[in-house]
N, C-alpha and C positions, 0 to 999 in steps of 0.2 A: 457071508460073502455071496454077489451076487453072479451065475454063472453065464455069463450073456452070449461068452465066446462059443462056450463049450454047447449051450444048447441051441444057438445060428448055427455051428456045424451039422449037431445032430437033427434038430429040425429041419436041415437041408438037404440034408443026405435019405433020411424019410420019403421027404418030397420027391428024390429022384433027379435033383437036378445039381448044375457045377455052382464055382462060386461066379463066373462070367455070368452063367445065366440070372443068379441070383441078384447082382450087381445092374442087370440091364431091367430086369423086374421092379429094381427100387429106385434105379436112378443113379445108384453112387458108381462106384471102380471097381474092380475085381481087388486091386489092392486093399482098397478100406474093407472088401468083404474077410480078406485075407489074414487083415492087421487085427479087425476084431476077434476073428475065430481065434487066433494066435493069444489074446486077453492084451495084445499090446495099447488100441484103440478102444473107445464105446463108442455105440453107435449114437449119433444126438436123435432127440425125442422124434423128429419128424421121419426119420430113417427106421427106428425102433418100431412104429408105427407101421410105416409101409412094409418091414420083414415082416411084422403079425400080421396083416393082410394076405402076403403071398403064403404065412406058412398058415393061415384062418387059426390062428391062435391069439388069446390075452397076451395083451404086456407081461402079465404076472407070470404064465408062463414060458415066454421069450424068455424072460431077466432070470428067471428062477427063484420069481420071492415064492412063491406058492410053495417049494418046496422048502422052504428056511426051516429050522428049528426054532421057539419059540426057547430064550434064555430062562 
């Protein structure tokens, strides 16, 4: 399972910054920053995109495939 919520919180709190600020950085609401961290939303690709940017990380590790176990 992919941890998208869980590592947009932690890679943002690294970073230093809230979720408003996080939100004005990429375009979206603080809500939708909110809703993802929560695992209630995902972020769509163009979004997923811009958070690797501000957090200068891979997709792979935003989403948390990098860390999957291999079945």
């Amino acid at each position: 399972m992919l941890d998208i919520g869980e590592n947009v919180k932690l890679l943002r709190k690294l970073k230093g910054i809230s979720q408003v600020q996080l939100s004005d950085m990429t375009g979206t609401s603080a809500r939708m920053i909110k809703f993802i961290e929560k695992g209630q939303k995902l972020p769509s690709l163009a979004l997923a995109m811009e958070m690797a940017k501000v957090f200068d990380c891979s997709l792979d590790t935003l989403t948390g495939f990098n860390n999957r176990k291999e079945d």
